[in-house]
C-alpha positions in Angstrom: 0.0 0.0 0.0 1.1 3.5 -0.5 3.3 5.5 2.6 0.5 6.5 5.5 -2.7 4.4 3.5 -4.9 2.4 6.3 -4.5 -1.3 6.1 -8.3 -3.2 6.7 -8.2 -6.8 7.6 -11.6 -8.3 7.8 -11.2 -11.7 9.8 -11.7 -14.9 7.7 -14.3 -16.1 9.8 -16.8 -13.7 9.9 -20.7 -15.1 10.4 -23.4 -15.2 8.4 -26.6 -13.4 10.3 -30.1 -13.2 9.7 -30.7 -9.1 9.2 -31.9 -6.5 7.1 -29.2 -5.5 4.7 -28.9 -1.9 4.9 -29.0 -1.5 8.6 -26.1 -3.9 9.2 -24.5 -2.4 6.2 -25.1 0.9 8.1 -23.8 0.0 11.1 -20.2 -1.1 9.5 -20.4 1.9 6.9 -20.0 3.9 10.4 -17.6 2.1 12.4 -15.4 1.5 9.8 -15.6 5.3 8.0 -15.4 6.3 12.2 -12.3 4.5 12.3 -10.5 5.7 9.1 -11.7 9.6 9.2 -10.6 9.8 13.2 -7.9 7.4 13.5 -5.2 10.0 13.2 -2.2 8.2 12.1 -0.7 7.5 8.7 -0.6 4.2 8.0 -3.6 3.2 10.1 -4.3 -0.6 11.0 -8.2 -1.2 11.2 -9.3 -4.7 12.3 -13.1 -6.3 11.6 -13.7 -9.4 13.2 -16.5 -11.2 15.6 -16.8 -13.4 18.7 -19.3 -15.7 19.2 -21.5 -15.0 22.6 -23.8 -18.1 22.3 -27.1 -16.0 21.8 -25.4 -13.3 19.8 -22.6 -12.5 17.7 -20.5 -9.6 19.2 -18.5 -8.1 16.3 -16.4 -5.3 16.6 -14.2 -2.6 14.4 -10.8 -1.7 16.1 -8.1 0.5 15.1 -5.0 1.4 16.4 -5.3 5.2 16.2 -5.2 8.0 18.5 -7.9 6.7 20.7 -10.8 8.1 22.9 -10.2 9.4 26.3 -12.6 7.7 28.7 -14.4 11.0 29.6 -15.8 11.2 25.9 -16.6 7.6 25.8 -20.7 8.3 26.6 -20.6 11.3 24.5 -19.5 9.8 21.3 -22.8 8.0 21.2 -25.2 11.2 21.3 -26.8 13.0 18.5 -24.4 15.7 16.9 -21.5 14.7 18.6 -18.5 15.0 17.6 -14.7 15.1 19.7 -13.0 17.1 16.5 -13.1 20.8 15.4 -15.4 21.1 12.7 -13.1 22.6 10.7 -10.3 19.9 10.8 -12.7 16.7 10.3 -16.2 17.2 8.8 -18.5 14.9 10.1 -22.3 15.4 11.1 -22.1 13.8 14.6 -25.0 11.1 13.9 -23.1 7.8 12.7 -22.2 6.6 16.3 -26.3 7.6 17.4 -27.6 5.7 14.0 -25.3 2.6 14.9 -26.8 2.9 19.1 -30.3 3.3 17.8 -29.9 0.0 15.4 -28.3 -2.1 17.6 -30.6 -1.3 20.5 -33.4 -1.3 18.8 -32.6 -5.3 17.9 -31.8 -6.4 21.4 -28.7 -5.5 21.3 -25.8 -3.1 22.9 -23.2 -0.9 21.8 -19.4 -0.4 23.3 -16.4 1.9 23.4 -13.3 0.5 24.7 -10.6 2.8 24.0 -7.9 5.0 25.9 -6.2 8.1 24.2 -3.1 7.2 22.1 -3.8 3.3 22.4 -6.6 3.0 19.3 -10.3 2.4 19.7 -12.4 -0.6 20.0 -16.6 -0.6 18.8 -18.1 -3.4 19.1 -22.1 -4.2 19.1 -24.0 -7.2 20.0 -26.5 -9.0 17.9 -28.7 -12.0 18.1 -28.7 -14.8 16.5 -31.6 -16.0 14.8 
């Protein structure tokens, strides 16, 4: 890849789910465009991948960016949020409220795991079946 491009690696093994198209399609168009547009790094390393939680699949979007601070973790997920300057990164603040209102509104749960400097982990939880 060129010098600074972001490197995906979508893990081999991802499942097949039972879901409408466009909201899971959503979901990842968010996550992933979240982790290339705020990752702050050249040469950026985004990871896609899934763990299997018995009655749901959790799957999650990680990258090894600039990270989150914990005290912005619950704020990323409200409606016209966003943690950059509007003029540096343009961004509407809704992807991270679309993906919660989803997820939730299928049974499931969102999560931040993420510290600044260390990259950023999203993952959501959806049932199987």
């Amino acid at each position: 890849p060129p010098e600074g491009a972001a490197t995906i690696v979508v893990a081999p093994d991802l499942p097949t789910v039972l879901a409408e198209r466009t909201k899971l399609q959503q979901i990842f168009m968010n996550l992933i465009g979240n982790a290339l547009k705020y990752g702050g790094k050249p040469g950026l390393a985004v990871e896609i991948g899934a763990n299997d939680l018995g009655a749901s699949w959790e799957f999650f979007v990680r990258d090894d960016g600039v990270g989150i601070a914990p005290q912005y973790h619950e704020r990323v997920w409200g409606i016209f949020q966003t943690l950059a300057p509007r003029d540096r990164i343009e961004g509407t603040g809704v992807g991270l409220s679309v993906v919660k209102k989803i997820v939730e509104s299928r049974g499931g749960r969102v999560q931040l795991a993420s510290s600044e400097g260390a990259g950023a982990t999203f993952s959501f939880t959806w049932l199987k079946g």
